[in-house]
GUTI-633452 format. One record per atom (N, C-alpha, C, O): x, y, z; residue in three letters; chain; residue number from 0. Coordinates in nm, 3 decimals. Example, Ala and Ser with C-alpha at 12.3 -4.5 7.8 and 13.67 -1.06 7.14 Angstrom:
REM residues 2
+---------+---------+---------+------+-------+-----+
:       X :       Y :       Z : rest : kette :  nr :
+---------+---------+---------+------+-------+-----+
:   1.319 :  -0.569 :   0.780 :  ALA :     A :   0 :
:   1.230 :  -0.450 :   0.780 :  ALA :     A :   0 :
:   1.320 :  -0.330 :   0.780 :  ALA :     A :   0 :
:   1.424 :  -0.332 :   0.846 :  ALA :     A :   0 :
:   1.285 :  -0.225 :   0.708 :  SER :     A :   1 :
:   1.367 :  -0.106 :   0.714 :  SER :     A :   1 :
:   1.290 :   0.003 :   0.787 :  SER :     A :   1 :
:   1.341 :   0.114 :   0.804 :  SER :     A :   1 :
+---------+---------+---------+------+-------+-----+
END
This chain:
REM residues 40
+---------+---------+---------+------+-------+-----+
:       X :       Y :       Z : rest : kette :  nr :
+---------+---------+---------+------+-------+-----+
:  -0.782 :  -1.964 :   0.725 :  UNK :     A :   0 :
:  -0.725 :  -1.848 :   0.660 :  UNK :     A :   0 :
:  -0.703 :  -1.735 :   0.761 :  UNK :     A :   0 :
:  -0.600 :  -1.668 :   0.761 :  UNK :     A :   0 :
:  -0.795 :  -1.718 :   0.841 :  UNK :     A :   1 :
:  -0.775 :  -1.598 :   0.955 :  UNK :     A :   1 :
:  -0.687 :  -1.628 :   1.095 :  UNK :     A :   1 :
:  -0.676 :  -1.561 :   1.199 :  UNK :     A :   1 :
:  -0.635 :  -1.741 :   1.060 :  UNK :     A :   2 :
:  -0.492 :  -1.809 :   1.119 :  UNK :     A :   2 :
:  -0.395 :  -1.778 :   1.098 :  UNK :     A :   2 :
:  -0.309 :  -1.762 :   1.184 :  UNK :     A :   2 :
:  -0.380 :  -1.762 :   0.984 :  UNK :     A :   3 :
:  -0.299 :  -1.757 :   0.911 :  UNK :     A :   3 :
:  -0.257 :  -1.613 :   0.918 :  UNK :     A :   3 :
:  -0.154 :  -1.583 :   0.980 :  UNK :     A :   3 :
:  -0.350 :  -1.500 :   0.842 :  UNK :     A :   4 :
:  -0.340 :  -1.398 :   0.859 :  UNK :     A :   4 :
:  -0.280 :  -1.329 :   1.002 :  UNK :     A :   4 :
:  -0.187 :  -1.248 :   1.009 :  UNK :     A :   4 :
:  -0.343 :  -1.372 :   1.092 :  UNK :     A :   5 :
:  -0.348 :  -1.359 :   1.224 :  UNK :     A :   5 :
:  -0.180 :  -1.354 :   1.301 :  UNK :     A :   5 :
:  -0.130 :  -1.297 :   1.398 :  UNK :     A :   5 :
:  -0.125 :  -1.461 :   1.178 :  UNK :     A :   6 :
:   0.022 :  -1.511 :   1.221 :  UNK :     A :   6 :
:   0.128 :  -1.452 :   1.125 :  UNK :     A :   6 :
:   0.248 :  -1.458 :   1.151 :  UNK :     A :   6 :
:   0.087 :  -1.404 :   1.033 :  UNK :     A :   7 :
:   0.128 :  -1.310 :   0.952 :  UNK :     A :   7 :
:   0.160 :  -1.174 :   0.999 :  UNK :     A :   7 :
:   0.271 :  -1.124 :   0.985 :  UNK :     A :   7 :
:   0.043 :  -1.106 :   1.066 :  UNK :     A :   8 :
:   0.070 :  -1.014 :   1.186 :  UNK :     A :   8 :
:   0.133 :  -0.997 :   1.254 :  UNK :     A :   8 :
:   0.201 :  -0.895 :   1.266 :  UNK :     A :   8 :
:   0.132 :  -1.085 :   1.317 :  UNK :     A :   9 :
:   0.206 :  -1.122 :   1.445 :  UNK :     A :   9 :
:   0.339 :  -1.131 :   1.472 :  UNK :     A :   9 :
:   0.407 :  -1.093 :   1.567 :  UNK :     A :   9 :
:   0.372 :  -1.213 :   1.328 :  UNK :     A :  10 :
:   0.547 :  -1.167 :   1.278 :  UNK :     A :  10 :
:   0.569 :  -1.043 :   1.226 :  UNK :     A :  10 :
:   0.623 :  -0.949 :   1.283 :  UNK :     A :  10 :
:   0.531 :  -1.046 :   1.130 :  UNK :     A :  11 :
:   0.618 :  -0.907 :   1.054 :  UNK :     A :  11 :
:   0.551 :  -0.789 :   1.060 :  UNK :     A :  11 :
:   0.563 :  -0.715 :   0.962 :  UNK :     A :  11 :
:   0.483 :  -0.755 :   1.150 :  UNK :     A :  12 :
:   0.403 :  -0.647 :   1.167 :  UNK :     A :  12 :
:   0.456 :  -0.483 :   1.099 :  UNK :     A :  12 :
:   0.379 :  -0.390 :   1.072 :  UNK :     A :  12 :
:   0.649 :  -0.484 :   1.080 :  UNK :     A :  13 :
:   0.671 :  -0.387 :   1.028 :  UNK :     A :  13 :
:   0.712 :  -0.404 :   0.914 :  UNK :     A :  13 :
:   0.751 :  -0.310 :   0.845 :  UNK :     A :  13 :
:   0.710 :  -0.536 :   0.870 :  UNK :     A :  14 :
:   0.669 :  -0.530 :   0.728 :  UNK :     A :  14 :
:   0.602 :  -0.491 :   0.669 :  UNK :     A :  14 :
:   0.623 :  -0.425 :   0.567 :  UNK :     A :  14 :
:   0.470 :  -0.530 :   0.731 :  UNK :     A :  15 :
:   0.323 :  -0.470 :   0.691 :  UNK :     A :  15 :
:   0.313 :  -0.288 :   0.681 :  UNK :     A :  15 :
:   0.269 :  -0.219 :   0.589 :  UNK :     A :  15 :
:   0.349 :  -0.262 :   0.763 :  UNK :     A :  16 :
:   0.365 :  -0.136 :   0.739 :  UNK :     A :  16 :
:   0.406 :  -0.047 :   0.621 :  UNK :     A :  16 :
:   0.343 :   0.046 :   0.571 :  UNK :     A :  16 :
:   0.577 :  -0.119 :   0.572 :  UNK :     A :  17 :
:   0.639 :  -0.093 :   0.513 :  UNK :     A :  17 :
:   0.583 :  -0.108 :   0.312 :  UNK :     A :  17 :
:   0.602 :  -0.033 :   0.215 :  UNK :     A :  17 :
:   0.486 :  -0.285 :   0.332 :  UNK :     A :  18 :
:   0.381 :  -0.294 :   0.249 :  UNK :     A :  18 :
:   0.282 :  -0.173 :   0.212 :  UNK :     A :  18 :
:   0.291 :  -0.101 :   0.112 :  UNK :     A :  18 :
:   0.160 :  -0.167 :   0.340 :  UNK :     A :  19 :
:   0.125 :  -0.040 :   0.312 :  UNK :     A :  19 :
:   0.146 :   0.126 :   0.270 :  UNK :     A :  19 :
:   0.078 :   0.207 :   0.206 :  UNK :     A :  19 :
:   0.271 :   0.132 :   0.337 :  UNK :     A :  20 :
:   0.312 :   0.302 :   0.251 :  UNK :     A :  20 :
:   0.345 :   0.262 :   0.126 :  UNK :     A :  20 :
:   0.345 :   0.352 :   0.042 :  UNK :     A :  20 :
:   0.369 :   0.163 :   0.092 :  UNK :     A :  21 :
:   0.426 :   0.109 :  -0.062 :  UNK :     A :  21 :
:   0.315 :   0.140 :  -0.172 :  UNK :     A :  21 :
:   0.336 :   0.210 :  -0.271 :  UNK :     A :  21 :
:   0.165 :   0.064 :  -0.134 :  UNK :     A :  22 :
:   0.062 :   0.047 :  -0.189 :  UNK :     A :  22 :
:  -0.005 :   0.237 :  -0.235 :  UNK :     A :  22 :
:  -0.049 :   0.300 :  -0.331 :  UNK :     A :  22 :
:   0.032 :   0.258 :  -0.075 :  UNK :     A :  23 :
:  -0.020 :   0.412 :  -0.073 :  UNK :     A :  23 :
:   0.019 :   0.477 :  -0.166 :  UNK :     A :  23 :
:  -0.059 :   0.546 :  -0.232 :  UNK :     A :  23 :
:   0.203 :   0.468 :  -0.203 :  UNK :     A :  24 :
:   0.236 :   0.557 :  -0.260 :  UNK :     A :  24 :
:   0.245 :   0.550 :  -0.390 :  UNK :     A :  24 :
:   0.279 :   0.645 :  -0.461 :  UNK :     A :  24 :
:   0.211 :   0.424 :  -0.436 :  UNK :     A :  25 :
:   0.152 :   0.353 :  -0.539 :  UNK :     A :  25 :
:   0.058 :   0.454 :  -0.609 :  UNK :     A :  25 :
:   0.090 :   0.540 :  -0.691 :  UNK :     A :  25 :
:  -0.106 :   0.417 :  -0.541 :  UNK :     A :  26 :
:  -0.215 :   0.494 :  -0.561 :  UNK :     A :  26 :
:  -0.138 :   0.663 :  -0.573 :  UNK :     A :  26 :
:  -0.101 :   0.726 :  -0.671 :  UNK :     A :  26 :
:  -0.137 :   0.685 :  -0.473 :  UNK :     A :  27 :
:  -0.074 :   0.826 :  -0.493 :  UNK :     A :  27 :
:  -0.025 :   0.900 :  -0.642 :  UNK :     A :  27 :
:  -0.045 :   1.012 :  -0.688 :  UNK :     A :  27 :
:   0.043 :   0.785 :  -0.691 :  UNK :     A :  28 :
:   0.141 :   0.848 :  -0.808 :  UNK :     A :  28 :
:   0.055 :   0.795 :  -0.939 :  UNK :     A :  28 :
:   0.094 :   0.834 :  -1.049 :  UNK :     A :  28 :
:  -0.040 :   0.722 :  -0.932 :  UNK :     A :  29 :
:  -0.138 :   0.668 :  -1.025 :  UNK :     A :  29 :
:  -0.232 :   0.811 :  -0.997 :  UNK :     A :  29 :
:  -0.216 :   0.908 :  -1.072 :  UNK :     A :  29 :
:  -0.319 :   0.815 :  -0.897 :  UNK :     A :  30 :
:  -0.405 :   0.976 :  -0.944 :  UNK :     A :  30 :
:  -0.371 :   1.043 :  -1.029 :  UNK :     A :  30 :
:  -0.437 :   1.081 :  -1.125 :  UNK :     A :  30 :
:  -0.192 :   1.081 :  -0.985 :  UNK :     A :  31 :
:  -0.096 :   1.193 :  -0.991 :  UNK :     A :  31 :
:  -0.136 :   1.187 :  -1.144 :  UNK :     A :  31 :
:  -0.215 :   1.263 :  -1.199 :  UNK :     A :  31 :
:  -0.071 :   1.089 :  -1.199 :  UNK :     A :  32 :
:  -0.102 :   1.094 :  -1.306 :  UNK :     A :  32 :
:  -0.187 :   1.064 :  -1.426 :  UNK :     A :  32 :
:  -0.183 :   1.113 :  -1.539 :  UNK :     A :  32 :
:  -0.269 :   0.966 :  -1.370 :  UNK :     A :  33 :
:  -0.375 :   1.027 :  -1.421 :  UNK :     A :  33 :
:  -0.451 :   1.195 :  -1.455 :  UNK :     A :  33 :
:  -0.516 :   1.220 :  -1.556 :  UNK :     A :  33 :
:  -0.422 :   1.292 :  -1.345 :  UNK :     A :  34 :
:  -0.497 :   1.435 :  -1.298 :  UNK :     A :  34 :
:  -0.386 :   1.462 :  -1.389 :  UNK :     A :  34 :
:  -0.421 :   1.578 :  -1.408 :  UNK :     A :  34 :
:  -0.305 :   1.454 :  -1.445 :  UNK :     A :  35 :
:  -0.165 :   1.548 :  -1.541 :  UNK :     A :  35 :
:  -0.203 :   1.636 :  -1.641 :  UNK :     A :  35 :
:  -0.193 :   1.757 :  -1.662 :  UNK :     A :  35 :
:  -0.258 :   1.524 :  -1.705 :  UNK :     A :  36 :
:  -0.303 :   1.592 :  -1.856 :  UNK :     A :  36 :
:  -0.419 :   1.638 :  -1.823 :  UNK :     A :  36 :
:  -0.481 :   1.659 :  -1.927 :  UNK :     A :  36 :
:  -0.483 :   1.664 :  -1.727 :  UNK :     A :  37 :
:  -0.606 :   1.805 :  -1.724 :  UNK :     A :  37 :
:  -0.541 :   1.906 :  -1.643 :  UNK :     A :  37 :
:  -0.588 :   2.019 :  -1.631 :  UNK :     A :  37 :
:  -0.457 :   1.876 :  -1.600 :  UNK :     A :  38 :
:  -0.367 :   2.027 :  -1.581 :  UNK :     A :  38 :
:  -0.273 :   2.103 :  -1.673 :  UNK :     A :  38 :
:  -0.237 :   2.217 :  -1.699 :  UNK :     A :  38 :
:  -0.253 :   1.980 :  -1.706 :  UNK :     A :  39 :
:  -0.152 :   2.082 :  -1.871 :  UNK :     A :  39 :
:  -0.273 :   2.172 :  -1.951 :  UNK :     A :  39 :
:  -0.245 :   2.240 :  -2.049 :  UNK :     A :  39 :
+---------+---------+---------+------+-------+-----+
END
């Protein structure tokens, strides 16, 4: 498995990237709204 991964890396490394701000901005907009309705 950590072969794998390893080679996963190795190629698309700016994929991964592109994955992660995804996830981030994900979470981000889930807080967001969650925190809404105690600000209204």
């Amino acid at each position: 498995m950590l072969k794998e991964i390893k080679s996963v890396l190795t190629r698309s490394p700016d994929t991964l990237a592109e994955e992660a701000a995804g996830v981030v901005s994900l979470f981000a907009l889930l807080a967001f709204a969650l925190y809404l309705p105690g600000l209204l």
